[in-house]
VEXFI-193952 format. One line per field, with one value per residue: residue number from 1; residue in three letters; x negated, y negated, z negated of N, C-alpha, C, O in turn. Coordinates in Angstrom, 1 decimal, always signed. Layout:
<atoms>
k <- NUM_...
r <- Ala_...
n_xx <- X_...
n_yy <- Y_...
n_zz <- Z_...
ca_xx <- X_...
ca_yy <- Y_...
ca_zz <- Z_...
c_xx <- X_...
c_yy <- Y_...
c_zz <- Z_...
o_xx <- X_...
o_yy <- Y_...
o_zz <- Z_...
</atoms>
This chain:
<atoms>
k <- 1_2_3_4_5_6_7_8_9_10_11_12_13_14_15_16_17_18_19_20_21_22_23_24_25_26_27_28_29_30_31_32_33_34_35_36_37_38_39_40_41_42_43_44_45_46_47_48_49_50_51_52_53_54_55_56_57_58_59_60_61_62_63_64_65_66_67_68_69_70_71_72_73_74_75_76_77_78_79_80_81_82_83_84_85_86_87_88_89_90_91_92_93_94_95_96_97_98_99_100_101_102_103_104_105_106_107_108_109_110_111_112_113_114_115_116_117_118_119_120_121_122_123_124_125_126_127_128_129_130_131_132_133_134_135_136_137_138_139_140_141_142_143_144_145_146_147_148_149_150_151_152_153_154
r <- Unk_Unk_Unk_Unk_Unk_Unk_Unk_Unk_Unk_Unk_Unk_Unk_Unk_Unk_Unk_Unk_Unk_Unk_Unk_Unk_Unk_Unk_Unk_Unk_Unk_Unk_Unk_Unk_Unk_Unk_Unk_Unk_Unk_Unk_Unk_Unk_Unk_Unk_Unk_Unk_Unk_Unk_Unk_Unk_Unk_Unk_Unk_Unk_Unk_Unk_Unk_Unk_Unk_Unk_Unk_Unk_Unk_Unk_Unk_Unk_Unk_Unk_Unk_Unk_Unk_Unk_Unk_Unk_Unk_Unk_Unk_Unk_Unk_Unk_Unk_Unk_Unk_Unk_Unk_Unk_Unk_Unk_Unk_Unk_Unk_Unk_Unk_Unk_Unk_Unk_Unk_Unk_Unk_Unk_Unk_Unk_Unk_Unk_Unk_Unk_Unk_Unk_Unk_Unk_Unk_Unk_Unk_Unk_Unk_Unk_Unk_Unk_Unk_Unk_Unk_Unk_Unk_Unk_Unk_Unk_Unk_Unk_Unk_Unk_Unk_Unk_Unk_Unk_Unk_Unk_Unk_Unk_Unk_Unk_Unk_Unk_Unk_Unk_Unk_Unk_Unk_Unk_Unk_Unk_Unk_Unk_Unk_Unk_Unk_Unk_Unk_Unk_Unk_Unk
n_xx <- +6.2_+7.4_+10.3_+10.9_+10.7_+12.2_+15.0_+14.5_+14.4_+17.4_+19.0_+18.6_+18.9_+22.0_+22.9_+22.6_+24.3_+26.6_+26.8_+27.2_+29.1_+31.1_+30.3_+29.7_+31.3_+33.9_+36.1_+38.3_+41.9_+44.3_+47.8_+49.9_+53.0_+53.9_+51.7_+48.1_+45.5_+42.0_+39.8_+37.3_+33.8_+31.6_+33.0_+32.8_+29.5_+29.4_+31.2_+29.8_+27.3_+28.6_+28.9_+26.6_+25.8_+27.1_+26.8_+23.8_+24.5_+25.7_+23.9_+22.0_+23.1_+23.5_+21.0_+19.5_+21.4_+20.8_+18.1_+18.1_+20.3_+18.1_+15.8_+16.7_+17.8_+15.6_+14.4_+16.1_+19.1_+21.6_+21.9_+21.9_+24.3_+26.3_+25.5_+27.2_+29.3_+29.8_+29.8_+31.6_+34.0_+34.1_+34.6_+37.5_+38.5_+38.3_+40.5_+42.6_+42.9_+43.5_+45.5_+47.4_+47.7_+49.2_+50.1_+51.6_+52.6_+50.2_+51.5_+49.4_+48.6_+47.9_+47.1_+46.9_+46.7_+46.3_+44.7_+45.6_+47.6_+48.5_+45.6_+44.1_+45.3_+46.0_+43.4_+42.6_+44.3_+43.3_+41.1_+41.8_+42.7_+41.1_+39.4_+40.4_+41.0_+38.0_+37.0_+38.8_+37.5_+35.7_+35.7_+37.0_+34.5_+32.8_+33.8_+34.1_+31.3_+30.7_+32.1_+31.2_+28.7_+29.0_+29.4_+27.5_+25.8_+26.1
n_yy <- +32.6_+34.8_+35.0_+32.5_+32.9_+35.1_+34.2_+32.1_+34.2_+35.6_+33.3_+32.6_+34.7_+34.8_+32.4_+33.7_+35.7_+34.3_+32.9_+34.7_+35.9_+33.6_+32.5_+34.6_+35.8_+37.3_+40.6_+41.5_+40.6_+40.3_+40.4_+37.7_+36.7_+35.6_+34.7_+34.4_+36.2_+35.5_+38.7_+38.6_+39.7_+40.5_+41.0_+43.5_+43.7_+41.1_+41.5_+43.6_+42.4_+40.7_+42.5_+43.4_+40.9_+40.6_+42.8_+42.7_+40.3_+41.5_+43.2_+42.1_+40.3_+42.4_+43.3_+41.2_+39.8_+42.5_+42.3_+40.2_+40.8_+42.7_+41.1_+39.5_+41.3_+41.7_+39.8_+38.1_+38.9_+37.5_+36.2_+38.2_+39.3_+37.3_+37.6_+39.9_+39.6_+37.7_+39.2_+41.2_+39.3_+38.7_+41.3_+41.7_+39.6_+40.5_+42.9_+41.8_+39.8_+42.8_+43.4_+41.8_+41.8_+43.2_+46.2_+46.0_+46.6_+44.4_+42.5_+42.4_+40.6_+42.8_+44.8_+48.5_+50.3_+52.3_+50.6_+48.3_+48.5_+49.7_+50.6_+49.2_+46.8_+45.7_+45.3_+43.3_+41.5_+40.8_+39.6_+37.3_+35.9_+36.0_+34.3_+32.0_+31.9_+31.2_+28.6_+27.3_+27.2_+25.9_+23.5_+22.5_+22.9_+21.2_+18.6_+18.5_+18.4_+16.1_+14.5_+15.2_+14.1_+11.9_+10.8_+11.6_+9.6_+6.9
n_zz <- -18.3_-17.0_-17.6_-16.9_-13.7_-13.7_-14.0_-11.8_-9.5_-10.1_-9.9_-7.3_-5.4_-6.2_-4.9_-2.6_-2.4_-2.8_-0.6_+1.5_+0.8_+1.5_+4.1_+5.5_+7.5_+8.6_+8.0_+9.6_+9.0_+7.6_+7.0_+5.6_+3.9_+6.8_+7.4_+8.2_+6.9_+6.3_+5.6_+3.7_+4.6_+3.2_+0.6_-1.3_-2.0_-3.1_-5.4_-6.7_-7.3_-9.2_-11.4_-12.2_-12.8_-14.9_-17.0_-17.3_-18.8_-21.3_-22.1_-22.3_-24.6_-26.9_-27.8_-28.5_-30.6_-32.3_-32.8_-34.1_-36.2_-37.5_-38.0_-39.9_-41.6_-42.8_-44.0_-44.7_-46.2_-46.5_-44.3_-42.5_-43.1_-42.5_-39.7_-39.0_-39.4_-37.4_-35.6_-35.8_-35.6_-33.0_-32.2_-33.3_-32.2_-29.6_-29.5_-30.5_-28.4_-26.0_-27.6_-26.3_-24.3_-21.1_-20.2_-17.5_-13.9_-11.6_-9.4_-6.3_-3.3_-0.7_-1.9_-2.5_-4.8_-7.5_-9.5_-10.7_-12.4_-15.9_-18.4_-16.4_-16.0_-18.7_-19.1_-17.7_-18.4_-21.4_-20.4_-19.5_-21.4_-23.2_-22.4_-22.2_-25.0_-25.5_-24.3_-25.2_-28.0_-27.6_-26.3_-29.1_-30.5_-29.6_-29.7_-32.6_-33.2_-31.9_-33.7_-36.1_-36.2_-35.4_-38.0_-39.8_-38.4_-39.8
ca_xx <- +6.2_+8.4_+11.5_+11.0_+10.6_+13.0_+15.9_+14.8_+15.2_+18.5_+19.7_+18.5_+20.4_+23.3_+23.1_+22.3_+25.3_+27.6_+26.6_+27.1_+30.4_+31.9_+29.5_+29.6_+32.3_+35.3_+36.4_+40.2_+42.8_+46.0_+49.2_+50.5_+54.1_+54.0_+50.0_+47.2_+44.4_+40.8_+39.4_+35.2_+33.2_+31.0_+33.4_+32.0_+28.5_+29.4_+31.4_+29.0_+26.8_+28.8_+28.9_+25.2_+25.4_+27.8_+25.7_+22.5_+24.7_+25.9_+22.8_+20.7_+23.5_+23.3_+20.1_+19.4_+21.8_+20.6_+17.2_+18.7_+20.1_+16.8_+15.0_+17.4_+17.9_+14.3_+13.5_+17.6_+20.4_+22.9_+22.1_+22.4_+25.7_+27.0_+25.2_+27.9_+30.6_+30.4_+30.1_+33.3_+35.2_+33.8_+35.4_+38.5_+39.1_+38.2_+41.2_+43.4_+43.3_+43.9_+47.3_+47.8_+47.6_+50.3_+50.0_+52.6_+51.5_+50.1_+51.6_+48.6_+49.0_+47.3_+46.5_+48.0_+46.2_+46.8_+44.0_+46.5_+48.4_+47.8_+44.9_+43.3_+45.9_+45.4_+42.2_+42.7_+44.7_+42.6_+39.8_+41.7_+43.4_+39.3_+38.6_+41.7_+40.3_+36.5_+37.3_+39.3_+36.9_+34.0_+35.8_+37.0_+33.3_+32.2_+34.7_+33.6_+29.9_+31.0_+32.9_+30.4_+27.6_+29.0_+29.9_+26.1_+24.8_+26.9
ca_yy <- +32.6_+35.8_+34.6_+31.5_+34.0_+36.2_+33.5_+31.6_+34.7_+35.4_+31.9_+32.9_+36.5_+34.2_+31.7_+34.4_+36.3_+33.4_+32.2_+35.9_+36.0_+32.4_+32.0_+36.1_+36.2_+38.2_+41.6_+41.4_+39.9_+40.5_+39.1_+37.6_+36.1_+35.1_+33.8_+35.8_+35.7_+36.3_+39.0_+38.2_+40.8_+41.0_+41.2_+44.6_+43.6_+40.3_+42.4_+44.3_+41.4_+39.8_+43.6_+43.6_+40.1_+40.8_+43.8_+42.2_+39.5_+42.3_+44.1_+41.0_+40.2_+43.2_+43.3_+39.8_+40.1_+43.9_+41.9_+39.0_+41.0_+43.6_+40.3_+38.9_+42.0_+41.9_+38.2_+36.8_+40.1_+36.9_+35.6_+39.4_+39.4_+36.7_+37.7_+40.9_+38.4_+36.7_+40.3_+41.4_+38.1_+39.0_+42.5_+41.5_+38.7_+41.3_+43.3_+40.7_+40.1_+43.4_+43.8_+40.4_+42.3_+44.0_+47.4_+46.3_+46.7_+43.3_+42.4_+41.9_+41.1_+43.9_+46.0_+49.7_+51.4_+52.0_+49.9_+47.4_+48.5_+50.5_+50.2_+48.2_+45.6_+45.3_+44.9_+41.9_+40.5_+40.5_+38.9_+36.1_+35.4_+35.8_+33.1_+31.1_+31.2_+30.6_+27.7_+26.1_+26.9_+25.5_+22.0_+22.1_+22.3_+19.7_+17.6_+18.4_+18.4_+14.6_+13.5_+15.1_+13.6_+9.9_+10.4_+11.2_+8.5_+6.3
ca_zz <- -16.9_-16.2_-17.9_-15.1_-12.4_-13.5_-13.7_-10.8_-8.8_-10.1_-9.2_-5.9_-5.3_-6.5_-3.7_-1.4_-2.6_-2.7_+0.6_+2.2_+0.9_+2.4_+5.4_+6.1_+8.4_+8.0_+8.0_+9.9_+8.5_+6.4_+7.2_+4.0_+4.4_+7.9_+7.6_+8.6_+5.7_+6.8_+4.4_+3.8_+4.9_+2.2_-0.7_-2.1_-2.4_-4.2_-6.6_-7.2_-7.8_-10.2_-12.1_-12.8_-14.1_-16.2_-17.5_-17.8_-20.4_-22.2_-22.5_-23.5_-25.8_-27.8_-27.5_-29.5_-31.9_-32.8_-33.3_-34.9_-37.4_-38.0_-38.5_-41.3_-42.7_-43.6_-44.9_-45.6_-46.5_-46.8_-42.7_-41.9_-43.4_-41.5_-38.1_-39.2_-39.4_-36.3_-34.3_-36.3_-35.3_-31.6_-32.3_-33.8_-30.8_-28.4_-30.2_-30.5_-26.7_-26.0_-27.1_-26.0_-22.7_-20.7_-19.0_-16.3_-12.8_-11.4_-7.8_-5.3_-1.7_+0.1_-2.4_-2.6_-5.3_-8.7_-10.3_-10.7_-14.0_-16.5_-18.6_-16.0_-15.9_-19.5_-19.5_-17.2_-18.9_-22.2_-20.2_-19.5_-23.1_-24.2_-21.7_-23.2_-26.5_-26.2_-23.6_-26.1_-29.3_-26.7_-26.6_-30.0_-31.4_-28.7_-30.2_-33.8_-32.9_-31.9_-34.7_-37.0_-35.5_-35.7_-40.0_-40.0_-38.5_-40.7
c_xx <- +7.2_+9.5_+11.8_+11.3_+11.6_+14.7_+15.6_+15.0_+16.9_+19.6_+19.6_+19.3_+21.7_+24.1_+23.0_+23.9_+27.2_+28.0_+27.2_+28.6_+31.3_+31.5_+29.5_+30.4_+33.4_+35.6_+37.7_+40.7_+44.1_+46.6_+49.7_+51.9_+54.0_+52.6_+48.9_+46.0_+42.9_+40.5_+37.8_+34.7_+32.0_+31.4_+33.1_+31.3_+28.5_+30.1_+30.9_+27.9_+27.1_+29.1_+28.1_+25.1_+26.2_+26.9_+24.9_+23.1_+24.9_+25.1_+21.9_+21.5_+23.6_+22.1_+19.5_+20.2_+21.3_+19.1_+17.5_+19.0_+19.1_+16.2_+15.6_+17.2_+16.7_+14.0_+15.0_+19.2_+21.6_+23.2_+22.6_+23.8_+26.6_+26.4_+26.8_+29.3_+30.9_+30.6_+31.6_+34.5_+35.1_+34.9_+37.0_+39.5_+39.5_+39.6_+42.7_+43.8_+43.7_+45.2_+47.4_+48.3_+48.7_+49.8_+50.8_+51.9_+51.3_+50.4_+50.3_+48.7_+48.2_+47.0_+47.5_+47.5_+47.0_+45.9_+44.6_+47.5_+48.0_+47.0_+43.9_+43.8_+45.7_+44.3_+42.4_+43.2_+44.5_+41.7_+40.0_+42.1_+42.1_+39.1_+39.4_+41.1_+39.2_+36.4_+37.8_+38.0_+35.8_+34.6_+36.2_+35.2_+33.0_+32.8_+34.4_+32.1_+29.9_+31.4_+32.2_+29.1_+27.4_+29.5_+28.3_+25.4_+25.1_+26.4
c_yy <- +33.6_+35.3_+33.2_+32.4_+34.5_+35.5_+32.4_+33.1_+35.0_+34.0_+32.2_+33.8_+35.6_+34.1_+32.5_+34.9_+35.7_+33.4_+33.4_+35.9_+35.0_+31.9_+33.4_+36.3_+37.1_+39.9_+42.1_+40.5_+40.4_+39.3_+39.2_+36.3_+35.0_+34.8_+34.8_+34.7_+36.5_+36.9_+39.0_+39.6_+41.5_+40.7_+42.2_+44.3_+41.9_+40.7_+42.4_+43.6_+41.0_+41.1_+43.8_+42.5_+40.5_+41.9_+43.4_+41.2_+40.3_+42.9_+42.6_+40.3_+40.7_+43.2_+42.1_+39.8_+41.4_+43.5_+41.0_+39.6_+41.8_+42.4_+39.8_+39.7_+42.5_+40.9_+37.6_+38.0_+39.3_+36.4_+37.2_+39.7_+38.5_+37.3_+39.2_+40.5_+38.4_+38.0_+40.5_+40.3_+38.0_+40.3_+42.3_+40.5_+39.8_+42.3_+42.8_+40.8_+41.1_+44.1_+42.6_+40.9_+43.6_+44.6_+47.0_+45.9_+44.9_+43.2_+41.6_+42.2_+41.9_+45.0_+47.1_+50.6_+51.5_+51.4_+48.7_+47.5_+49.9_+50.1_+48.9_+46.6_+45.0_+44.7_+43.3_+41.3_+40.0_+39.6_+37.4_+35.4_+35.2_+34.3_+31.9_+30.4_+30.4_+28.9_+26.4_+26.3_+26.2_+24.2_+21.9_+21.8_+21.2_+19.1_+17.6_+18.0_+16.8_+13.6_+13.4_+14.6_+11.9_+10.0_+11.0_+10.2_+7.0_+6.0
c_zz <- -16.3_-16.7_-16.7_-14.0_-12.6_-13.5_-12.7_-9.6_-8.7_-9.9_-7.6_-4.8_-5.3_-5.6_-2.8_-1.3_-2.4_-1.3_+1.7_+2.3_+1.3_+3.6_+6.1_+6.9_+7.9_+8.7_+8.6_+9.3_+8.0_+6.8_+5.7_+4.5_+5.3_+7.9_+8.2_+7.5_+5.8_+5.2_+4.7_+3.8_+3.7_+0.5_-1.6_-2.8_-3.1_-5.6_-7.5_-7.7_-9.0_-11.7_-12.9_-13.1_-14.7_-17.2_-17.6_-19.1_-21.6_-22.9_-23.8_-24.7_-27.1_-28.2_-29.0_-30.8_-32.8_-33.3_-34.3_-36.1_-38.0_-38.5_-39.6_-42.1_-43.4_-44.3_-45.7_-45.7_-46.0_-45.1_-41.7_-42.0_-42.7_-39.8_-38.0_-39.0_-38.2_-35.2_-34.6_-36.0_-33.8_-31.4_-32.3_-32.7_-29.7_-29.0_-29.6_-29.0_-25.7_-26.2_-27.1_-25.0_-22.4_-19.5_-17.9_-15.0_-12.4_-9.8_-7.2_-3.9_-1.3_-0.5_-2.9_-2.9_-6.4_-9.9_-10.8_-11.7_-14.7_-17.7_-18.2_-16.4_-17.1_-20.2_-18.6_-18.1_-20.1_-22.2_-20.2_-20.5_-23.7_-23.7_-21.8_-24.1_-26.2_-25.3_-24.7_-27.6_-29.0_-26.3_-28.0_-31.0_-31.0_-29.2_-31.5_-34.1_-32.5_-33.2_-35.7_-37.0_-35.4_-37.5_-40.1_-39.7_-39.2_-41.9
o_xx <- +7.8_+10.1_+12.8_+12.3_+12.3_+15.6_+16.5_+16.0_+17.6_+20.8_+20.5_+20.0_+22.5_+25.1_+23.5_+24.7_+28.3_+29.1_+27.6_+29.3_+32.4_+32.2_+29.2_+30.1_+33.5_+35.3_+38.3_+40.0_+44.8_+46.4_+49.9_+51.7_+54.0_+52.5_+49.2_+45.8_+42.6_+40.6_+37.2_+35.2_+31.7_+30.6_+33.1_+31.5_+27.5_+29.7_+30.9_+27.4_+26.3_+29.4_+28.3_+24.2_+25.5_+26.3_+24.7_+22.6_+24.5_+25.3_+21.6_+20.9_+23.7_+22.1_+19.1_+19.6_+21.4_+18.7_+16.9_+18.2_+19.1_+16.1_+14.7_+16.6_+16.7_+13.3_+15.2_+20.2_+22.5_+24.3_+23.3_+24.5_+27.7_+27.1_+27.3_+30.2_+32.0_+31.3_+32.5_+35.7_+35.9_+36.0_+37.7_+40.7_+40.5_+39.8_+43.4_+44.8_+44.2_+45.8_+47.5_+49.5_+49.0_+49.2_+50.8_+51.0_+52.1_+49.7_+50.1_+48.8_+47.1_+46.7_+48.6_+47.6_+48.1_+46.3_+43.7_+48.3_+47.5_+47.6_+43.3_+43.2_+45.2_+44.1_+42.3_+42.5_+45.1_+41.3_+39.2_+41.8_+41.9_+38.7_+38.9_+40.7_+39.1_+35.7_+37.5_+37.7_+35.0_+33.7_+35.5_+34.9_+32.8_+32.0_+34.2_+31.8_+28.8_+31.2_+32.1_+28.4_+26.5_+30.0_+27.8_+24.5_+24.3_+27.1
o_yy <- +33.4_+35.1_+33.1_+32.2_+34.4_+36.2_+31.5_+33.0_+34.7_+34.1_+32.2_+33.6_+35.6_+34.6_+32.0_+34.6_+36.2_+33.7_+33.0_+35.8_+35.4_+31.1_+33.3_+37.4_+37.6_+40.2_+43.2_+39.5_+41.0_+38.1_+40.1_+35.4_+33.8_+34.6_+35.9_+33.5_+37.6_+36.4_+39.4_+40.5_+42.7_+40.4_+41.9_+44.3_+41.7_+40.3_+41.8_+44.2_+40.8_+40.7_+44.1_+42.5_+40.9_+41.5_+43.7_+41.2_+40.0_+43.1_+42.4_+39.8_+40.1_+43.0_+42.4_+39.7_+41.3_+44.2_+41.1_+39.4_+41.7_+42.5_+39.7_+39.5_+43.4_+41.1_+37.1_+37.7_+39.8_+36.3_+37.3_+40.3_+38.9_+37.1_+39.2_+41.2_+39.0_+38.0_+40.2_+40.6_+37.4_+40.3_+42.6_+40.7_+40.0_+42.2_+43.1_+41.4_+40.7_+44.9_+42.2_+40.6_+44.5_+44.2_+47.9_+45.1_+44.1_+43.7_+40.4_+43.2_+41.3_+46.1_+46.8_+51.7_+50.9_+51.6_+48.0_+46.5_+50.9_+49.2_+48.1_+45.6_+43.9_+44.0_+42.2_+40.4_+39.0_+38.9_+36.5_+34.2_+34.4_+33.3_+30.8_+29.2_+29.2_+28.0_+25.3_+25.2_+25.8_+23.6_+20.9_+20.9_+20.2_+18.2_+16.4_+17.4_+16.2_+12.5_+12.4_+14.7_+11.1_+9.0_+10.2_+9.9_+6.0_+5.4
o_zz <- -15.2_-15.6_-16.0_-13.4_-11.6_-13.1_-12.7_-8.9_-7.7_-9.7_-6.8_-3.8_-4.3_-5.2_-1.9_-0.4_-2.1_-0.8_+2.8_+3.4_+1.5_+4.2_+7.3_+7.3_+6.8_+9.8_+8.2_+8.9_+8.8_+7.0_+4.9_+5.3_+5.0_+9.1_+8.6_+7.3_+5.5_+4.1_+5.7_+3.2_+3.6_-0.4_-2.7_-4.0_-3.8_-6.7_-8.6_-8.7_-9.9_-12.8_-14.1_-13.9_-15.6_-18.2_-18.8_-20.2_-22.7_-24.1_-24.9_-25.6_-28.2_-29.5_-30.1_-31.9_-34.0_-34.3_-35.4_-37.1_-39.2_-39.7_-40.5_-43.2_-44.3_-45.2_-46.8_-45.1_-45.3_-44.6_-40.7_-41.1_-42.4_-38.7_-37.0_-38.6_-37.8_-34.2_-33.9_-36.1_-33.2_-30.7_-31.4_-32.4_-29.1_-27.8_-28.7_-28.5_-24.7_-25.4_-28.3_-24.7_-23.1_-18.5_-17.1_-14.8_-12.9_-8.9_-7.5_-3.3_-1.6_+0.0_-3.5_-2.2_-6.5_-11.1_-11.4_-11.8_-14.2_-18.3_-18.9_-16.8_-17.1_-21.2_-19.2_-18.6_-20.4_-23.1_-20.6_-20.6_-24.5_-24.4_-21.5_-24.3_-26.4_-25.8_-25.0_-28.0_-29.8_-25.9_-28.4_-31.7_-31.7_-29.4_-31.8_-35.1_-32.9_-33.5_-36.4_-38.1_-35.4_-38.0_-41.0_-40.4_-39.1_-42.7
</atoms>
């Protein structure tokens, strides 16, 4: 019953959060070549929103796997050793995409800090080379999970 509760709230927050930031009204406006561009008034607190989910996946991802493997490494050494695997091919991607990624500043209209190249920029631009890959490795199984699925029932 709490795992219900506790992901129908968060669906709820979501919508609330969503809804705040495209129905919230706006904050001024930025001129962006010749336009004027309303900025949403509650772009912070959706941020910030989408901060702590991200952190709650991280947590409960570690989390499960750090059980996942305690539990093998008590009953199957050989399932512990791949749960070891697939972190290290997590690792190694996460890596990978990393120097994939370029320190150079990123042009954004309005903004006039320096969170915008650097490290950060790199980091952006790792997230979206991750979101590259697993996009494509998340239709190629669907596509294999298809094909192998019709030579079984064969």
């Amino acid at each position: 019953m709490i795992p219900k509760i506790t992901l129908w709230s968060l669906l709820a927050l979501g919508i609330v959060f969503v809804a705040l930031f495209f129905l919230g009204g706006s904050n001024g406006s930025l001129e962006v070549a010749g336009d004027f561009l309303d900025i949403p008034r509650f772009t912070n607190a959706f941020l910030i929103w989408v901060y702590i989910l991200l952190a709650i996946v991280v947590l409960v991802t570690l989390a499960v796997v750090v059980v996942d493997f305690a539990n093998n490494w008590k009953h199957n050494r050989r399932k512990a050793y791949m749960t070891l695997g697939v972190v290290g091919g997590f690792v190694l991607l996460a890596l990978i995409c990393w120097f994939l990624g370029s320190p150079e500043k990123i042009n954004i209209i309005g903004y006039e800090g320096t969170d915008n190249q650097g490290a950060w920029a790199q980091l952006a631009d790792a997230v979206i080379y991750a979101c590259y890959f697993l996009v494509i490795a998340t239709l190629g199984t669907m596509i294999w999970g298809v094909i192998y699925t019709k030579k079984l029932s064969k």
